[in-house]
N, C-alpha and C positions, 0 to 999 in steps of 0.2 A: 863540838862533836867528840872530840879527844878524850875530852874528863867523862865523859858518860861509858868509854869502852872498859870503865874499871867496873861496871853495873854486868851485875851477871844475865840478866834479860837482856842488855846489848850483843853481848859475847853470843848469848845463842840466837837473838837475831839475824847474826853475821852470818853464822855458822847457818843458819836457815835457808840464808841469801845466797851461799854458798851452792849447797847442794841441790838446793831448786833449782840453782842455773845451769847444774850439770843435766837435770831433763828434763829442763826448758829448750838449751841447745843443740842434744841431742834429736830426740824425737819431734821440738817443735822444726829442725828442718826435714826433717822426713813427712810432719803434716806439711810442709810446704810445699814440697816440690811435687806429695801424690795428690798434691788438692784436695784433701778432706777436712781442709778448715771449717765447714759446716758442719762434717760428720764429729769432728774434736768438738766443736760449741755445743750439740747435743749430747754426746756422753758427758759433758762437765755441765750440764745443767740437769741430764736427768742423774749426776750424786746427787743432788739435792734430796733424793726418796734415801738414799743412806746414811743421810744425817738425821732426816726425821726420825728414819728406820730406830739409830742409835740414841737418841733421845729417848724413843717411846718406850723400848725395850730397857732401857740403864745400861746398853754398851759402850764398852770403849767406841770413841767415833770414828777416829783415822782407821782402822783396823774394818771395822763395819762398813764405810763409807766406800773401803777400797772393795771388799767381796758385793757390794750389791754394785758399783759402778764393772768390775770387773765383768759380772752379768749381763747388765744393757746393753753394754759392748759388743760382747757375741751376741745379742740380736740385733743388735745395729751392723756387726758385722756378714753376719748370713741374709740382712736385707739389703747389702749392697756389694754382695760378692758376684754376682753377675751384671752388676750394674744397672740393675731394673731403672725403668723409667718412674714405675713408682715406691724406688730408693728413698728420695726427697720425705716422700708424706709418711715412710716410715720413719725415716729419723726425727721430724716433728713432734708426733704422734707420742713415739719415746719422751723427747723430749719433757714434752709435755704434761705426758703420766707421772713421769720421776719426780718432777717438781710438784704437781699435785699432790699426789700420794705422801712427798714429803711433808706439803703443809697439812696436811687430812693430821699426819699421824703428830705430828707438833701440836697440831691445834687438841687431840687430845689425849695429850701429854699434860700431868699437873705441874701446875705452876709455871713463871715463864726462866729461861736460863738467860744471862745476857751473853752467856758466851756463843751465843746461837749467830749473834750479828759476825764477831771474827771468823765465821767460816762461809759467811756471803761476801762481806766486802775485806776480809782478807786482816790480821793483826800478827804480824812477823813480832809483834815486843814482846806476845805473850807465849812464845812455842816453848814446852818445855824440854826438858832434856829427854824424858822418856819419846817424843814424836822425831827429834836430832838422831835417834839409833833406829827409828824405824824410815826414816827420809834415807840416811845413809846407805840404809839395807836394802832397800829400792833403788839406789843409786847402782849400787854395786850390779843385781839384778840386770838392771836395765840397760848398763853400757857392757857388762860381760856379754847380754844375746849381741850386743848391735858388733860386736868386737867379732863375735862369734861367727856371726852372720852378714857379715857387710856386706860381699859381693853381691850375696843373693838380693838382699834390700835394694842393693843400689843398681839392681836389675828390674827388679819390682816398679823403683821407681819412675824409670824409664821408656820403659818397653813391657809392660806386663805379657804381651801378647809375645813376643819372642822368648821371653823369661821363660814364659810356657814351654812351650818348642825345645828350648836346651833342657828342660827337666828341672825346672826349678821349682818348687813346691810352695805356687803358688800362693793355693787354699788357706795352707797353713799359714804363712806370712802376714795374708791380710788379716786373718785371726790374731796373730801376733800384735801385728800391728798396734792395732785396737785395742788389743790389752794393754802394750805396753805407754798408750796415750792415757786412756783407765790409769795407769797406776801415777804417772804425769802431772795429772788432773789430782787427785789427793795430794800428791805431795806438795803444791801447788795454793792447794787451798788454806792452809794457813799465812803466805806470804799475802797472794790478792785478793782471796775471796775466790767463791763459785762463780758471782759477776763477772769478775773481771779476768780470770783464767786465762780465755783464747787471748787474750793479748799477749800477755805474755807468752804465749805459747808461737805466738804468728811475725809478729812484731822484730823482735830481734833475729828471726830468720830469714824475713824477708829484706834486712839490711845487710845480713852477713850476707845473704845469694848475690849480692851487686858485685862483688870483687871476689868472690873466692874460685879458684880454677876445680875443685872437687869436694862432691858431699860433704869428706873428709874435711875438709879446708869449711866448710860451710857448718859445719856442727863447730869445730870449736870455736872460728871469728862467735856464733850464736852464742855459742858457754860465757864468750869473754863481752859481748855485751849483753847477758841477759845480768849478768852480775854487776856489769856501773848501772845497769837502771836500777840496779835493787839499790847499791850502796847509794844511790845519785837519789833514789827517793828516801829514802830512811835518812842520811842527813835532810833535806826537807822537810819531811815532817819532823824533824829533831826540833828546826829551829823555827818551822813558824808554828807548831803546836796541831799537825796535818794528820789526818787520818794515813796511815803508812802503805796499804793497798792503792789507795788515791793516788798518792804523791809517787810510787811504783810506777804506777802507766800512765801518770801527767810527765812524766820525765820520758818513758819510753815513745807515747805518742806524740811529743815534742820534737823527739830525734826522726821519726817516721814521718810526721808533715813536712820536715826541712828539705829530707831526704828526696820526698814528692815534687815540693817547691821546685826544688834543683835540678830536678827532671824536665821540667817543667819550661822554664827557663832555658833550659839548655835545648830541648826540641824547637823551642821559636826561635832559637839562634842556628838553626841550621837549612 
């Protein structure tokens, strides 16, 4: 694994690994604790209409990917900002279209790209350096609002209904929110794929929530293990010749059944 970090697609794979786990940790414990791990798995399924989108048209994709995920977002987020009962069939529905609409506009699209597979099931070897400044700059973005705005968040989180009452600007928040999962989700997509996303996204926050005493405390334990799952799979597929997305969330979903196991065990012993 050593002799390969002099290979410059290793160095920006790292660097990839990196900054995806800055808002993997971040905002994947914010999808945690508000519970919209479903409403995350539909906005990262319906980018799939933003890849087709940027395929069929000749755009750049990340850039594309992220204004039409951006989009869905805020429909998915005005269909669950009251919390309708029929929230659910709206995020589906999304869902649903995105990914359609995606393969509609791929299928007619001339010729086929292979690079179309590393943005379903994810290829961290091949990120270049122009997607490294645009991951970065999302990085930047997205921990300046959470920095900016924590209390309020971690009001939202909690208590949305008293959040209200002290003046906390709710509306806008869960808007926020959703965007800043949107933009997550892209950055995202080149380490695991559009497939496998929420894991990463749910996975390492739902391990750091086990010991940590505050959100605070819970984003970064999540920074700091959404990053050994990346490095923990990228050496595996190094060395048994592993699809890198796969090997990602075979290592994270490994630490997560243990984690379960030991749960598990531990309640029948008591």
């Amino acid at each position: 694994m050593f002799e390969a970090l002099s290979f410059g697609f290793m160095q920006n794979a790292l660097l990839a690994a990196a900054l995806a786990s800055v808002a993997c940790g971040i905002i994947g414990a914010l999808v945690v604790v508000n519970r919209v791990v479903f409403l995350s798995g539909g906005v990262a399924h319906a980018a799939y209409g933003g890849v087709g989108l940027a395929f069929f048209m000749g755009w750049p994709v990340l850039p594309t990917t992220l204004g039409f995920t951006l989009m869905t977002s805020g429909l998915m987020a005005a269909a669950t900002l009251r919390r309708s009962e029929r929230a659910d069939t709206v995020i589906g529905v999304t869902w649903a279209a995105g990914m359609a609409l995606g393969i509609i506009l791929l299928d007619l699209t001339p010729g086929y790209n292979v690079e179309l597979m590393s943005f379903l099931f994810g290829s961290i070897l091949t990120v270049p350096h122009s997607e490294l400044l645009l991951m970065a700059g999302l990085d930047i973005v997205v921990t300046g609002l959470v920095l900016l705005l924590y209390r309020h968040l971690l009001a939202l989180s909690f208590d949305p209904e008293f959040a209200r009452t002290r003046g906390v600007p709710v509306t806008v928040l869960h808007y926020l929110l959703l965007a800043m999962i949107a933009v997550s989700v892209v950055m995202i997509i080149r380490v695991v794929g559009l497939i496998l996303v929420i894991a990463l996204l749910t996975i390492p926050p739902y391990l750091a929530e086990r010991k940590a005493g505050s959100l605070a405390g819970m984003m970064l334990r999540s920074v700091v293990l959404s990053l050994a799952f990346c490095l923990g799979g990228l050496a595996l597929s190094y060395h048994f010749n592993l699809s890198s997305g796969a090997s990602i969330i075979a290592v994270a979903s490994l630490f997560f059944f243990l984690a379960a196991g030991r749960d598990m065990l531990a309640s029948k012993g008591r």
